[in-house]
C-alpha positions as CSV (number, residue, x, y, z in Angstrom):
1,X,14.7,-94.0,147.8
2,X,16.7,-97.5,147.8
3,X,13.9,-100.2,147.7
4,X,14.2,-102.4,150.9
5,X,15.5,-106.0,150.8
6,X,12.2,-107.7,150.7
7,X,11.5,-105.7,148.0
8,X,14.7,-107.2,146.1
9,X,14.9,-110.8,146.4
10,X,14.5,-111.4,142.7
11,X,17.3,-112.0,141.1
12,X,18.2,-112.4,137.4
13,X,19.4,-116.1,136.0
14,X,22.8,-116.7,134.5
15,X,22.0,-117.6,131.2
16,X,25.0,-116.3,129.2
17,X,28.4,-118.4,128.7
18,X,31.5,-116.5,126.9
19,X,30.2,-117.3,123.7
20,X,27.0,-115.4,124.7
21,X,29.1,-112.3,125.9
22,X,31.7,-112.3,123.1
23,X,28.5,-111.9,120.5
24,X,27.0,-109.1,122.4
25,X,30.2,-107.5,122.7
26,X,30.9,-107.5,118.8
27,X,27.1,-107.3,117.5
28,X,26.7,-104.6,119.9
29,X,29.6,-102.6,118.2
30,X,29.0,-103.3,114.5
31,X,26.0,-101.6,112.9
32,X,25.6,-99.5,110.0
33,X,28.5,-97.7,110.5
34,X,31.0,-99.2,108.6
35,X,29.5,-99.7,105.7
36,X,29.1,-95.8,105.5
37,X,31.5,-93.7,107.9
38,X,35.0,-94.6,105.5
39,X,33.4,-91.7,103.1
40,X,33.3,-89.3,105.7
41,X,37.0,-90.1,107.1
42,X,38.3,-90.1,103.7
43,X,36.8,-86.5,103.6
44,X,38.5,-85.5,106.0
45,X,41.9,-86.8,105.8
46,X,42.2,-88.1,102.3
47,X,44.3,-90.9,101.4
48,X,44.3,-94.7,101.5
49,X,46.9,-94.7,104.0
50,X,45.5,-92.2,106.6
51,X,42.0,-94.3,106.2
52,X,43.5,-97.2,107.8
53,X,45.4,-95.1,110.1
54,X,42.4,-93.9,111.7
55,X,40.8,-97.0,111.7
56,X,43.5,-98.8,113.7
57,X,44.4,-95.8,115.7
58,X,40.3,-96.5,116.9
59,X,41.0,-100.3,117.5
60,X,43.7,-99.5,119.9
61,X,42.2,-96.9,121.7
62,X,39.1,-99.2,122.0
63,X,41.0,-102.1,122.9
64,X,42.7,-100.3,125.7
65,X,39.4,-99.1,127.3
66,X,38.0,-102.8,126.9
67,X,41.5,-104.4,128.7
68,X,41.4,-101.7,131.3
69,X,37.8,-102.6,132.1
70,X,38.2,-105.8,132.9
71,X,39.7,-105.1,136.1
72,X,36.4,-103.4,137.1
73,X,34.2,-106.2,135.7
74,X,35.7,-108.6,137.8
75,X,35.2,-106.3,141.0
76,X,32.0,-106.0,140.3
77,X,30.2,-108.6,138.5
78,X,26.7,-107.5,138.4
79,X,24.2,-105.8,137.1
80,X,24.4,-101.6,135.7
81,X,28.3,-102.1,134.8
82,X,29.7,-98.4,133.8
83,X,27.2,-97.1,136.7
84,X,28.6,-99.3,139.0
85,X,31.8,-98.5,138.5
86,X,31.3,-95.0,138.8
87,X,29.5,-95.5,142.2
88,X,31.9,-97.6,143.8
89,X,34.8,-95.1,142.8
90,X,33.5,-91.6,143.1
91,X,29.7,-91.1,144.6
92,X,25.8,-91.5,143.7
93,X,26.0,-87.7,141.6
94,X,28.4,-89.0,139.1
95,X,26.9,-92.3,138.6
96,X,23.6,-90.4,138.2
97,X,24.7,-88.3,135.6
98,X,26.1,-91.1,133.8
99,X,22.6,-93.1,134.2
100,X,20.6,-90.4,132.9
101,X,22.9,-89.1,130.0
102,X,22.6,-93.1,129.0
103,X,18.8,-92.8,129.1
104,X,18.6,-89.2,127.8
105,X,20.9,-90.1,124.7
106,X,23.8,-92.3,124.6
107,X,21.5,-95.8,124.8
108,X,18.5,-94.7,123.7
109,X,19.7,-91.9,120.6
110,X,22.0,-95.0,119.3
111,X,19.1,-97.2,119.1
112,X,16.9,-94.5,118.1
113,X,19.8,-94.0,115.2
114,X,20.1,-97.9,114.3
115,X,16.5,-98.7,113.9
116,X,16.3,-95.9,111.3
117,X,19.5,-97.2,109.4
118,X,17.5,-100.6,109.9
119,X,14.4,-98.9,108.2
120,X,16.6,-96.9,105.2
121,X,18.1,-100.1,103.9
122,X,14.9,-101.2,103.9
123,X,13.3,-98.9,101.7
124,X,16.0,-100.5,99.2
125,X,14.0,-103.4,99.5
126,X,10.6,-102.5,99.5
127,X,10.2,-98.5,98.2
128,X,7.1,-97.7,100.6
129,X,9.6,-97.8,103.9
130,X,11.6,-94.7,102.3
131,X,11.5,-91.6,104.4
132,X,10.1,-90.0,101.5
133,X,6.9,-91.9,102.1
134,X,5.1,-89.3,104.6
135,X,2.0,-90.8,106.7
136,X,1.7,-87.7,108.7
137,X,1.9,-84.1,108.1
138,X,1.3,-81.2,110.4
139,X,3.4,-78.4,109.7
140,X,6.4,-79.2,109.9
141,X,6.4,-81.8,112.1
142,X,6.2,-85.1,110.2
143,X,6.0,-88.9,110.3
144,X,7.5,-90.5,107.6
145,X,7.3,-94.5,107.1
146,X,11.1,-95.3,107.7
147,X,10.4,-93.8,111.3
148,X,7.5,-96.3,112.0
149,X,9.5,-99.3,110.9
150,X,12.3,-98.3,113.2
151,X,9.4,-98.1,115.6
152,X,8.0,-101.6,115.1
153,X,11.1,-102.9,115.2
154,X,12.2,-101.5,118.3
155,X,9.1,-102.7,119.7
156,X,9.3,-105.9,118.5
157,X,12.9,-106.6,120.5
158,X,11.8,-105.0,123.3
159,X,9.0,-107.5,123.3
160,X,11.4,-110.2,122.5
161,X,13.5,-109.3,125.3
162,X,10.5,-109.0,127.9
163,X,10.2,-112.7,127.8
164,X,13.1,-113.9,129.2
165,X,16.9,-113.3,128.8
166,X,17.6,-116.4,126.4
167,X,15.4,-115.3,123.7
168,X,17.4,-112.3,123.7
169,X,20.6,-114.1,123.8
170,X,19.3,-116.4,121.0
171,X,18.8,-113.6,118.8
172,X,22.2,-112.0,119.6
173,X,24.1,-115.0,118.9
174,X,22.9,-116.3,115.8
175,X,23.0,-112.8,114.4
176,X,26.0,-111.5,115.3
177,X,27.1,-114.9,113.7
178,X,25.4,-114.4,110.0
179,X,27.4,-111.2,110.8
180,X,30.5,-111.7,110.8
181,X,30.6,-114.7,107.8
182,X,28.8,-112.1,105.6
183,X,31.7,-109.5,106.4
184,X,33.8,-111.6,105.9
185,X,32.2,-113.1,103.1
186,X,32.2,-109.6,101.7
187,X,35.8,-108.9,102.8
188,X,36.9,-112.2,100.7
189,X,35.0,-111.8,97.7
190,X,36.4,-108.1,97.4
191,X,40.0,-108.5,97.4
192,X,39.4,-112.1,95.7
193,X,37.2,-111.6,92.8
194,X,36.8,-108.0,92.3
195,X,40.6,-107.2,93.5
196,X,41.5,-103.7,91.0
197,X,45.7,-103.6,90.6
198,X,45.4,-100.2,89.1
199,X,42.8,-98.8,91.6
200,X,45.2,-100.1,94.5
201,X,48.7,-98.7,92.9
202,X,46.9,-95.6,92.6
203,X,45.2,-95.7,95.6
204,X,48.4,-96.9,97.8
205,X,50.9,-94.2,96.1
206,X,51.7,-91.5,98.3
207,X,48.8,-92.9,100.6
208,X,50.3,-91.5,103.4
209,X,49.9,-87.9,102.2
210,X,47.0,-86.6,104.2
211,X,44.3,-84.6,102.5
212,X,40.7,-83.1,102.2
213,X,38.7,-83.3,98.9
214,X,36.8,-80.9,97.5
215,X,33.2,-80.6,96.9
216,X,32.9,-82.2,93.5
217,X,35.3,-84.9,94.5
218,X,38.1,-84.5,91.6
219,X,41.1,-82.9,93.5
220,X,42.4,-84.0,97.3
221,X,44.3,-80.5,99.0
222,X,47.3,-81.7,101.0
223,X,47.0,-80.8,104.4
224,X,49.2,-80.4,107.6
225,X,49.8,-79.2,110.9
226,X,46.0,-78.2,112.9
227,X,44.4,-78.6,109.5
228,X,45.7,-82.2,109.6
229,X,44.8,-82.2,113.6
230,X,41.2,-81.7,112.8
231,X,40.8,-83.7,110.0
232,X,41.8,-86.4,112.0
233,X,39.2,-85.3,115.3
234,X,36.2,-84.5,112.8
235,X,37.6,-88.4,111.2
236,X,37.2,-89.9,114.3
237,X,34.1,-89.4,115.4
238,X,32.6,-91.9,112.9
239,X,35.3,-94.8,113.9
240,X,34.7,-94.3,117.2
241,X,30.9,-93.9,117.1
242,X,31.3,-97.4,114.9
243,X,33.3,-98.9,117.2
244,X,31.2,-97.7,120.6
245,X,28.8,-100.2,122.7
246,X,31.7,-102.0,123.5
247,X,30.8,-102.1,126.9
248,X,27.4,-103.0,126.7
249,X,28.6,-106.7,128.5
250,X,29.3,-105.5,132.1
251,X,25.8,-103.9,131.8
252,X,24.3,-107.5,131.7
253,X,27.1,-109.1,134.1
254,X,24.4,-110.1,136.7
255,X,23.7,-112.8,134.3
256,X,26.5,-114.0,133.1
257,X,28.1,-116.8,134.0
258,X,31.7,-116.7,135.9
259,X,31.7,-113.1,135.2
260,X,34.8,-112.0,136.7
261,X,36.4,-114.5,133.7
262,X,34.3,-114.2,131.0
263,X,33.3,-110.6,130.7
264,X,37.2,-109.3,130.4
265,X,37.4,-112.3,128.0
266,X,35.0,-111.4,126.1
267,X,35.5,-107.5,126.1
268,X,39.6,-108.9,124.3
269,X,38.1,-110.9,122.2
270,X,35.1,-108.9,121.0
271,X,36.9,-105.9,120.1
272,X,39.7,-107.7,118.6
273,X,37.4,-109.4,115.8
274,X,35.6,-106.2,114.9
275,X,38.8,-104.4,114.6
276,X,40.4,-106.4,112.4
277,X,36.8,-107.0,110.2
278,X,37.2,-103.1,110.0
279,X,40.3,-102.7,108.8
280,X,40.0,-105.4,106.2
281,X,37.0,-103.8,105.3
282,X,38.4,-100.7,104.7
283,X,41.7,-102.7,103.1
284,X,39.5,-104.0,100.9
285,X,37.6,-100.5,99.9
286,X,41.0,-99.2,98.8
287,X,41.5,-102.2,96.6
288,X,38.0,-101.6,94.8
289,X,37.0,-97.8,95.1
290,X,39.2,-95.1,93.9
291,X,40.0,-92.4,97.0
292,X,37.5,-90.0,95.5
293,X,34.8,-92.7,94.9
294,X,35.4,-93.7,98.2
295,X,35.2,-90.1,99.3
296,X,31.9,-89.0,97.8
297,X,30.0,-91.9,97.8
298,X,26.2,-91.3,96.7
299,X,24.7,-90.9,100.3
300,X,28.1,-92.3,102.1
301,X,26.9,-95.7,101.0
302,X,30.6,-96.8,100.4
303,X,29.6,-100.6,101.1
304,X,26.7,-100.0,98.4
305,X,29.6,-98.8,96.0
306,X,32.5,-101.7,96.4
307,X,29.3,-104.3,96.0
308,X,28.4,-103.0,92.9
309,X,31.9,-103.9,91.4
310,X,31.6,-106.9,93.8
311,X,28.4,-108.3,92.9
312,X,27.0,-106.4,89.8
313,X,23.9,-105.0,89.5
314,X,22.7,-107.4,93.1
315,X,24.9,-105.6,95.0
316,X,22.8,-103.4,96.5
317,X,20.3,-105.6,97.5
318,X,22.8,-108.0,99.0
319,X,24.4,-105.0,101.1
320,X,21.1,-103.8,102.2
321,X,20.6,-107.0,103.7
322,X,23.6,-106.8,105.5
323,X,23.2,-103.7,106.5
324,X,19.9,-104.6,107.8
325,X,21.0,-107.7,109.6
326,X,23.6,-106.0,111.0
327,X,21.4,-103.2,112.5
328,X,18.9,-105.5,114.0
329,X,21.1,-107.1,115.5
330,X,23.2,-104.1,117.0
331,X,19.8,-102.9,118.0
332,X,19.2,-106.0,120.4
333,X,22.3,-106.1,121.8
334,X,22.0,-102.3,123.1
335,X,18.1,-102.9,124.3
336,X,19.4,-106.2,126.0
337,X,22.1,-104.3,128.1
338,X,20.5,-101.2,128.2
339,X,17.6,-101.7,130.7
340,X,19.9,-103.3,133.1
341,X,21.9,-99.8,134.2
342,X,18.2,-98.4,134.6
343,X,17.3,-101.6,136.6
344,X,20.2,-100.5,139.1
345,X,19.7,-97.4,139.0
346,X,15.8,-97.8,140.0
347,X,17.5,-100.4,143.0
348,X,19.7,-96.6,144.0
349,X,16.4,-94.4,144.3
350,X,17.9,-93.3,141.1
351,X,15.4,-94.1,138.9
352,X,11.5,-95.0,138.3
353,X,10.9,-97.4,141.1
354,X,9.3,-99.9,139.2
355,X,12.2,-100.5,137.0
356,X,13.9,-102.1,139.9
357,X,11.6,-105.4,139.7
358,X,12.0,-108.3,137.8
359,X,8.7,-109.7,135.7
360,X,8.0,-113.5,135.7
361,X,10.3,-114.2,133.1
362,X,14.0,-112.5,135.7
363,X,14.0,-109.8,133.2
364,X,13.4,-105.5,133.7
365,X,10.5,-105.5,131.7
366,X,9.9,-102.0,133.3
367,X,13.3,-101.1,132.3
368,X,12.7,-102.1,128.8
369,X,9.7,-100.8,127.7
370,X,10.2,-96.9,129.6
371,X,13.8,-97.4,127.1
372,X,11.6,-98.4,124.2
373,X,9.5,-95.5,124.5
374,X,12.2,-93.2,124.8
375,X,14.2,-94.1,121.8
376,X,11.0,-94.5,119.7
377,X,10.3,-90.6,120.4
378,X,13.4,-89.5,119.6
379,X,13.0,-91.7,116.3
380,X,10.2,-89.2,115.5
381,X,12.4,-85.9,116.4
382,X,14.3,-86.6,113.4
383,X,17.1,-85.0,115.0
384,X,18.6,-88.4,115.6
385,X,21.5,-87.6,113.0
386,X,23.0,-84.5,115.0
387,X,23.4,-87.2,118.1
388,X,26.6,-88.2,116.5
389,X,28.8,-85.5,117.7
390,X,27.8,-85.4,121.3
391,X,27.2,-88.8,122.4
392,X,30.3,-89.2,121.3
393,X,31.8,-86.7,123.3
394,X,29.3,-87.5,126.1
395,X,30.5,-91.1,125.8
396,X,34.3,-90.3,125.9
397,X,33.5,-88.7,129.4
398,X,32.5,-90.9,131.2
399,X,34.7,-93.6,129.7
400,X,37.8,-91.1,131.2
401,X,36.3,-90.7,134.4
402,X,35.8,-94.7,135.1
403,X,38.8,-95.3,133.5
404,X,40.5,-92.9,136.0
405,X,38.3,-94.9,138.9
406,X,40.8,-97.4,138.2
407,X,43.4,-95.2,139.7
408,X,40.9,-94.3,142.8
409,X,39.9,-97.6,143.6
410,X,43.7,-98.9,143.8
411,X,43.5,-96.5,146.7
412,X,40.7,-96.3,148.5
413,X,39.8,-100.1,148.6
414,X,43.5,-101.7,148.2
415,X,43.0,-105.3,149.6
416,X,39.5,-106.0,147.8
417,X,39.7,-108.9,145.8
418,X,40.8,-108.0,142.0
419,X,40.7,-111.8,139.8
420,X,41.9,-109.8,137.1
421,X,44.2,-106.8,136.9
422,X,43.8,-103.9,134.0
423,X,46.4,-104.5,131.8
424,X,49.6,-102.5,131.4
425,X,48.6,-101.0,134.5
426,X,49.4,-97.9,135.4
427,X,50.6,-97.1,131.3
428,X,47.8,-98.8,129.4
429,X,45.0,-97.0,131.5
430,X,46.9,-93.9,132.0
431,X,47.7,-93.5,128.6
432,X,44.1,-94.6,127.3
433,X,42.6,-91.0,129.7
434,X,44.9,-88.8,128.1
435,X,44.2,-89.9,124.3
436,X,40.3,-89.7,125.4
437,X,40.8,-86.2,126.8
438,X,42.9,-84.8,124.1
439,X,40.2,-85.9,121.8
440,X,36.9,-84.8,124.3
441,X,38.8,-80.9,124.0
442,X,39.5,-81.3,120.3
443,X,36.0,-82.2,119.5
444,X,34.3,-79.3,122.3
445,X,36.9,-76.9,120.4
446,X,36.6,-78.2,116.5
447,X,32.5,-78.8,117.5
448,X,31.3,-76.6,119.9
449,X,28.1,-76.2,118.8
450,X,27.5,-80.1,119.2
451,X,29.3,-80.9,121.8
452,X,28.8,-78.5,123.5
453,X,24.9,-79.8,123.9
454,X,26.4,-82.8,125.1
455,X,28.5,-80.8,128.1
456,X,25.3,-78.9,128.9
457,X,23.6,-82.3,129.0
458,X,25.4,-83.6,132.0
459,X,25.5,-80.4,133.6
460,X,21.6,-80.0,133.6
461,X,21.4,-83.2,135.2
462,X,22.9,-82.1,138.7
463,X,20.4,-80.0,139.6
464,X,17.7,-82.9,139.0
465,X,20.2,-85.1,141.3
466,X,19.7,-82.4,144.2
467,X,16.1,-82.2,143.5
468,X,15.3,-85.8,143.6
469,X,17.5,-86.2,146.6
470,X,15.6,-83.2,148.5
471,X,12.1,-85.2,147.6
472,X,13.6,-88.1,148.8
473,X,14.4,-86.9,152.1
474,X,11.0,-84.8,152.3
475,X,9.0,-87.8,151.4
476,X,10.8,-90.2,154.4
């Protein structure tokens, strides 16, 4: 049941300028991932040429979602963002199942998924964090040490984040920050002082001839046609996971200020400067790492690899501090943004009711902590890792459908006020939902087994909707 406006009158301060949002948007999106998903890309499609393809191919795509949202941010600039959007285009079903896959798995399994990374790189650091360390053994359910870092840590910006918005926004900025100089730093250094001429002829000859390695790394098979077709869906689903959280800004609009200029602002210029980090990045991997290094890359640790050339025997220690910057930092952004859909949600009916109130500090504390919880139980599950597939899937959507509320709301509310209009519209958006479904079919086809989870996810959830809206009407 909606809560009544008495029960509502709090409302959440402004703290966050465009600065604020722009570092959310891009320390939200980089994590772990690029430091490790180029192995699994260059797997799949082989060369130096088709690496970079796929990394650009996810910039634009991203970008185009991020441009077409703007028109929605400024529409509606408040709290819950993506569920918001969904409400106002289609009804209170859809936006549920959004809300509830985002508690279920796409928030909550992503920062389930970054603490660990957080705790691995750790374990470089200090031996004792390693997921080899088991505290607790009872058949085969057990707890190792890397899960209770990624625990404590979670915990510990959930806590940070209880006590008010700019502690948060604090953390975010100064993080994302040390973030992007040390990419960058990295980046420089790479193509500066550890620059490889034969590793890059090699590398860049023929690099547009798509291929798969084999097992033991030494030969690439030239591919084509559907091989080729999946090699590039199975490819993507790293980039794009890497590239995701994107959005995590019109979550938090309700406190940010001038939103209907600064969040579209600083969705273009967020995604922007983490797509061009990543295809320097990856630029600079090809101008280090030989294909096959690149390829098969002791446990996909591709960054650990160039750094080593990089930086000597350090190397791994300075990437793992990277890494584990970077993570923590991802990891605040999402449980900043995160507990303000389940805020609106709670304001719906939609969710537990106390999540709709504000603690002393204008912050969901309510929403925070039941999301903390959540995402340090599936850190336990250990099944974190086979996420990947169907968030992704899961996350592409939804992203379709409030894309395609673009299209909707043209119609049904014409003369409401739009400050800013989606870009390219109607090519940009139109062209953005057909590149998101032809890769949502590829990836249920190519994946089934994983996605498919991710379809049955969202379906389960309609029957809970009717449910809790029976109990509702029962209970008044």
């Amino acid at each position: 049941m909606p809560l009544k406006e008495e029960e509502t009158q709090q409302e959440m301060k402004r703290e966050l300028g465009l600065l604020d949002a722009t570092m959310l948007v891009v320390g939200s999106m980089i994590g772990s991932g690029i430091f490790i998903v180029s192995a699994d890309i260059t797997r799949n499609v082989g060369s130096a040429g088709w690496l970079i393809i796929i990394w650009i191919l996810t910039g634009v795509i991203t970008l185009m979602a991020a441009l077409s949202y703007g028109e929605l941010s400024a529409m509606f600039p408040k709290a819950g963002g993506q569920y918001v959007y969904l409400k106002e285009a289609y009804n209170k079903l859809i936006a549920f199942l959004y809300g509830w896959s985002f508690f279920m798995v796409i928030q909550t399994g992503t920062i389930a998924a970054v603490g660990v990374a957080f705790a691995k790189f750790a374990a470089y650091l200090y031996e004792p964090f390693s997921d080899q360390n088991i505290l607790f053994n009872l058949g085969s359910f057990k707890i190792n040490a890397s899960q209770i870092l990624a625990i404590v840590t979670i915990f510990l910006l959930t806590w940070i984040n209880s006590r008010g918005v700019k502690n948060g926004k604090i953390i975010q900025t100064i993080l994302t920050i040390v973030k992007i100089l040390s990419l960058f730093g990295l980046i420089i250094a790479g193509l500066v002082f550890a620059f490889r001429e034969n590793v890059w002829t090699t590398n860049w000859t023929n690099a547009f001839t798509p291929g798969q390695w084999t097992m033991n790394g030494s030969n690439m098979l030239q591919i084509g046609g559907t091989t080729l077709f999946a090699g590039v869906i199975s490819a993507m689903v790293g980039s794009l996971f890497s590239s995701d959280a994107w959005n995590n800004v019109t979550f938090i609009a309700g406190e940010i200020k001038n939103p209907q200029k600064n969040i579209g602002l600083s969705l273009l210029l967020g995604t922007i400067i983490v797509t061009v980090i990543y295809v320097l990045a990856n630029i600079m991997y090809t101008a280090i790492l030989p294909m096959q290094e690149i390829a098969h890359a002791p446990a996909d640790r591709v960054a650990v690899a160039a750094s080593q050339y990089i930086f000597g025997s350090s190397g791994t220690i300075l990437i793992a501090l990277m890494i584990m910057i970077s993570t923590f930092g991802c990891n605040n952004g999402l449980i900043l943004s995160g507990a303000r859909v389940y805020y609106t949600m709670a304001k719906d009916g939609l969710f537990l009711k106390q999540a709709a109130q504000l603690n002393k500090f204008e912050v969901p504390s309510w929403g925070l902590w039941t999301q903390c919880i959540w995402a340090s139980a599936l850190c336990l599950t250990g099944k974190y890792g086979d996420l990947l597939d169907y968030v992704i899937f899961v996350v592409l959507i939804f992203y379709i459908l409030t894309i395609a509320g673009i299209f909707i709301l043209r119609k049904t509310k014409p003369d409401a006020i739009r400050p800013y209009k989606a870009f390219g519209y109607p090519f940009i958006p139109a062209l953005y939902i057909i590149l998101a479904a032809i890769l949502s079919l590829a990836l249920l086809y190519y994946k089934t087994s994983t996605c498919g989870w991710g379809l049955l996810l969202v379906l389960t959830d309609i029957p809970v909707y009717y449910l809790s809206e029976r109990y509702q009407k029962n209970k008044n």
